[in-house]
PLY file of the C-alpha trace (Angstrom):
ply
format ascii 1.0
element vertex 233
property float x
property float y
property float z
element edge 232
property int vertex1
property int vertex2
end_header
18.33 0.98 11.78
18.30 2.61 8.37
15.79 5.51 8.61
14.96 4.55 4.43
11.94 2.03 4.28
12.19 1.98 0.60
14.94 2.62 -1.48
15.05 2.12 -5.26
17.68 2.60 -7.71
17.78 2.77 -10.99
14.68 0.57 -11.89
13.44 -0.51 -14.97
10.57 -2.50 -16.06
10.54 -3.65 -19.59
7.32 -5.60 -21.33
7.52 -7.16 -24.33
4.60 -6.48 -26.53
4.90 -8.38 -29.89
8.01 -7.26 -31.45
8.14 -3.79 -29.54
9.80 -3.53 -25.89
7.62 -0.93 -23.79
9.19 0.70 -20.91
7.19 1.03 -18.54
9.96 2.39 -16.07
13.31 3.93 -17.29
15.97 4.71 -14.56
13.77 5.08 -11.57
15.81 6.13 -8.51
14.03 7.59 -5.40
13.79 6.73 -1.70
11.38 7.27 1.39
11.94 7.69 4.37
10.30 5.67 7.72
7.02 7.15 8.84
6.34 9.08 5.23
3.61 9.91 4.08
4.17 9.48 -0.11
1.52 10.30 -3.19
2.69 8.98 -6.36
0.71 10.45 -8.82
0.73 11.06 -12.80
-1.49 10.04 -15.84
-2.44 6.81 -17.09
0.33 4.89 -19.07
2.85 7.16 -16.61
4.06 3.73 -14.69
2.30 4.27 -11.68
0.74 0.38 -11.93
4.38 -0.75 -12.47
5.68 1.33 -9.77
3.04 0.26 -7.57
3.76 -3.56 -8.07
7.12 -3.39 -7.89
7.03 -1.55 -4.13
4.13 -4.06 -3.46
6.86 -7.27 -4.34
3.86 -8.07 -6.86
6.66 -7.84 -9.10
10.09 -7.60 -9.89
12.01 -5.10 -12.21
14.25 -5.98 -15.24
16.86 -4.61 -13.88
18.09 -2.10 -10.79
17.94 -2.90 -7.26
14.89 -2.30 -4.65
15.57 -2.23 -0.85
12.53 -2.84 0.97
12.93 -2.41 5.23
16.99 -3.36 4.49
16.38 -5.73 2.30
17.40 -6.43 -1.22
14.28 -7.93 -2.50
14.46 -6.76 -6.56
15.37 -10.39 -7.60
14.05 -13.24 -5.15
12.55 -16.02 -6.30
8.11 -16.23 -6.28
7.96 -18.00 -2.64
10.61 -15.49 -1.38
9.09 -12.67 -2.73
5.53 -13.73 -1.29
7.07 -14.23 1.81
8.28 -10.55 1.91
5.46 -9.05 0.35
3.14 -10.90 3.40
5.24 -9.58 6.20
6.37 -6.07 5.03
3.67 -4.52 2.89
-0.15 -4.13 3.71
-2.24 -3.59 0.82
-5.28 -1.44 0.43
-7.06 -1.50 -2.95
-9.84 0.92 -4.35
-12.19 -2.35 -4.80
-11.87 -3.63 -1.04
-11.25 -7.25 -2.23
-12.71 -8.92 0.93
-14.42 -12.32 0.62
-17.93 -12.20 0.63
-18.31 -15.05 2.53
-16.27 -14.69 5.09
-16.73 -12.47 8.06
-15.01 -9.16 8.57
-12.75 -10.72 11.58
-12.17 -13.41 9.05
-11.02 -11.54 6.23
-8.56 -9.41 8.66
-7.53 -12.96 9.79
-6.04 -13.74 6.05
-2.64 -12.22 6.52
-1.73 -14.12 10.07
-2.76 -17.34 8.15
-0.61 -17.16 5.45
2.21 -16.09 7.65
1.53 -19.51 9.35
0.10 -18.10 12.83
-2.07 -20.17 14.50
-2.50 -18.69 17.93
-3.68 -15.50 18.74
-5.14 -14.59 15.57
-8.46 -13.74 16.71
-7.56 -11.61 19.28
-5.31 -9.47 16.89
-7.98 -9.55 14.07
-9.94 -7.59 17.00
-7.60 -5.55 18.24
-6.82 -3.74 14.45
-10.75 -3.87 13.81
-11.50 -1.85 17.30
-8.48 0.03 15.90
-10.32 1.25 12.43
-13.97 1.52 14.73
-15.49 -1.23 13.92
-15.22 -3.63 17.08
-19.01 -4.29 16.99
-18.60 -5.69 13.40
-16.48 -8.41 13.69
-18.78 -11.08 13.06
-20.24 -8.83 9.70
-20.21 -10.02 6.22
-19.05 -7.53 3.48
-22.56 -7.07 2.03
-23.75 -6.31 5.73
-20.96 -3.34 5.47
-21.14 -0.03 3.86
-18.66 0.83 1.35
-16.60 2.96 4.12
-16.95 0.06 6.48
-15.50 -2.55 3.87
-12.87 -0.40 3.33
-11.72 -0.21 6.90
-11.57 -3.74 7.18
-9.15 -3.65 4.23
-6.99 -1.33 6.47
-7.21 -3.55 9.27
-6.40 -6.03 7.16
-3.39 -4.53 6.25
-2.24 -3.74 9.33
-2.82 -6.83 10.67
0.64 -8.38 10.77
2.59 -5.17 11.37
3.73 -4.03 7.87
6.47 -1.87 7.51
4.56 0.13 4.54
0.62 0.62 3.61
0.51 1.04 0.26
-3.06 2.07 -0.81
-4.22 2.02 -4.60
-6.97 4.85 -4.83
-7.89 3.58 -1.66
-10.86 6.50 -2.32
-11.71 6.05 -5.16
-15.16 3.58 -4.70
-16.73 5.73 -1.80
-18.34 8.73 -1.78
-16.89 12.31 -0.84
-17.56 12.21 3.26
-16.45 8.54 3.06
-13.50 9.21 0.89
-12.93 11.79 3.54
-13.37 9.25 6.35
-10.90 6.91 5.27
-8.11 9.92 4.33
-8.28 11.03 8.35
-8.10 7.12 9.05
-5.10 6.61 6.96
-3.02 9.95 8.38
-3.82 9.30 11.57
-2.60 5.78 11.27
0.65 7.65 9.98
0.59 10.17 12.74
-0.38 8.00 15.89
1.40 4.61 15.06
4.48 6.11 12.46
2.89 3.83 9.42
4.79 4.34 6.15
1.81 5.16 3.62
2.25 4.68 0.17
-0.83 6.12 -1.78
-0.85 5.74 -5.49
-4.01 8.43 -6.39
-5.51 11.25 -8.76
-6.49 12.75 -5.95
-5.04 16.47 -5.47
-6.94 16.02 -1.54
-4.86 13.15 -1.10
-2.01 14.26 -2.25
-1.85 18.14 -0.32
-1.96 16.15 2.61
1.15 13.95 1.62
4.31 15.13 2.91
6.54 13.47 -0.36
4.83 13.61 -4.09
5.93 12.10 -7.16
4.87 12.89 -9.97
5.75 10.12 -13.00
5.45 10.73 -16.69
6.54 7.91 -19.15
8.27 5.83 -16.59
10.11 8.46 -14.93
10.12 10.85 -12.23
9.10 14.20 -13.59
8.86 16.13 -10.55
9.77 14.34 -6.67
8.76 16.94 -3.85
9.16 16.53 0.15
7.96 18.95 2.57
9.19 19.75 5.96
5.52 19.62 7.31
3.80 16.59 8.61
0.41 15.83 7.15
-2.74 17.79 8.86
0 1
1 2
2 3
3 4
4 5
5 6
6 7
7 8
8 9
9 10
10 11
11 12
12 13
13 14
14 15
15 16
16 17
17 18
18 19
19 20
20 21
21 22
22 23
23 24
24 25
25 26
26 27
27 28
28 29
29 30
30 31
31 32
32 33
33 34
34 35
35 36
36 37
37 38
38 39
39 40
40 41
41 42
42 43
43 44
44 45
45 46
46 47
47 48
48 49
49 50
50 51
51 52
52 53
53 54
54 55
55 56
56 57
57 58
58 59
59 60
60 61
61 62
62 63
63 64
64 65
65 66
66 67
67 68
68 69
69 70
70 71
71 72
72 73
73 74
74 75
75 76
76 77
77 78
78 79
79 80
80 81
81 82
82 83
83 84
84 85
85 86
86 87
87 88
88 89
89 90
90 91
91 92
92 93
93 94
94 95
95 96
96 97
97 98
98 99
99 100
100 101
101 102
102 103
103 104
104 105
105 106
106 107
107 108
108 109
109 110
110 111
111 112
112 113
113 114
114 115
115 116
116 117
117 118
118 119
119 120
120 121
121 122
122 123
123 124
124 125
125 126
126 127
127 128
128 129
129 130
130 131
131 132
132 133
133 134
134 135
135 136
136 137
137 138
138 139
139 140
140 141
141 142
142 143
143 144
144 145
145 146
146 147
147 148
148 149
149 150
150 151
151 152
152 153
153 154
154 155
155 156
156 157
157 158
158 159
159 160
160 161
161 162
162 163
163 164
164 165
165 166
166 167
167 168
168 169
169 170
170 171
171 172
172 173
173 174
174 175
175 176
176 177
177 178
178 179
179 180
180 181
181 182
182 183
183 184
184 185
185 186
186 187
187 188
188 189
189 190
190 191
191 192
192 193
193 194
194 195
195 196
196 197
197 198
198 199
199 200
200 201
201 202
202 203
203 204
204 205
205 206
206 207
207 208
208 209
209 210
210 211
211 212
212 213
213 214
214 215
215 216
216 217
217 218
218 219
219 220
220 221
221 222
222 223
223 224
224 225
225 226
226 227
227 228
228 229
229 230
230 231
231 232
């Protein structure tokens, strides 16, 4: 198996804003390895929401090829591309995005429904809730949850149908510091215990002196790309 879980080369992403063409990537090439723990980082208006899509298959360059898990998957059509992005990437997002109204087993449920599984979901919604500590809240509405508790049911959520990558927008950025903190131990020791790729798009210089690969983008392209030999504390 190809020890690369994402491999990009050359991408660009071009919007067109009027009469002006912004380029919002411009020759991206960089790859990471299975079981990495990666912080892309930079200001805003550096391509990080671009770059973040794009790995997601929330979108798809202009041009350049991305290889996600051994797959070519920078030009497949919407359904194709939704198929991937269900199976291969878990999302976490700094706002949770649960549904209120739905339980916390149901929410972690969402993924193995839209991949069309029908038996067993229950049992695995369980199994990655006990997973994040919070088997006695399975039957819990968000607003029953505290903002550390919502956000591990967006983990289990995303781990939920056996992704090969995490990739977690500021997935700190709502809760407070021993939360925050919480969640960071949670996420590494997902990494460390199961080999989960994490891709962590932050500000956070915590976050990202635990990362063993950092990127650093400025106007669409890699300004500095770092790996260290160390795995994450």
């Amino acid at each position: 198996m190809n020890d690369w879980v994402i491999e990009l080369e050359d991408i660009r992403k071009i919007y067109r804003m009027g009469e002006v063409d912004v380029h919002a990537l411009a020759g991206l090439t960089m790859s990471v390895h299975r079981g990495e723990v990666l912080a892309i980082m930079g200001p805003s208006g550096s391509g990080k929401s671009t770059l973040m899509n794009i790995i997601g298959c929330l979108d798809r360059p202009t041009s350049g090829t991305y290889t996600l898990d051994g797959k070519t998957v920078s030009q497949l059509a919407d359904d194709a591309l939704a198929e991937i992005r269900n199976r291969k990437v878990g999302f976490v997002f700094q706002s949770f995005n649960l549904l209120g109204r739905s339980t916390a087993a149901a929410n972690v449920e969402l993924p193995l429904r839209y991949a069309g599984v029908n038996r067993g979901r229950r049992e695995r919604a369980k199994e990655v809730l006990q997973l994040v500590g919070l088997g006695d809240r399975m039957e819990h509405r968000p607003m029953e949850l505290s903002g550390g508790q919502q956000q591990r049911v967006a983990i289990a959520r995303a781990l939920v149908n056996n992704p090969a990558i995490i990739l977690a927008d500021e997935p700190t950025g709502n809760l407070d510091s021993r939360s925050g903190a919480e969640i960071l131990e949670l996420l590494l020791s997902l990494n460390r215990e199961r080999g989960t790729t994490l891709v962590v798009v932050t500000h956070d210089a915590n976050i990202a002196a635990r990362a063993g690969h950092i990127i650093r983008l400025k106007d669409g392209c890699i300004e500095e790309d770092h790996v260290s030999d160390a795995k994450p504390a």
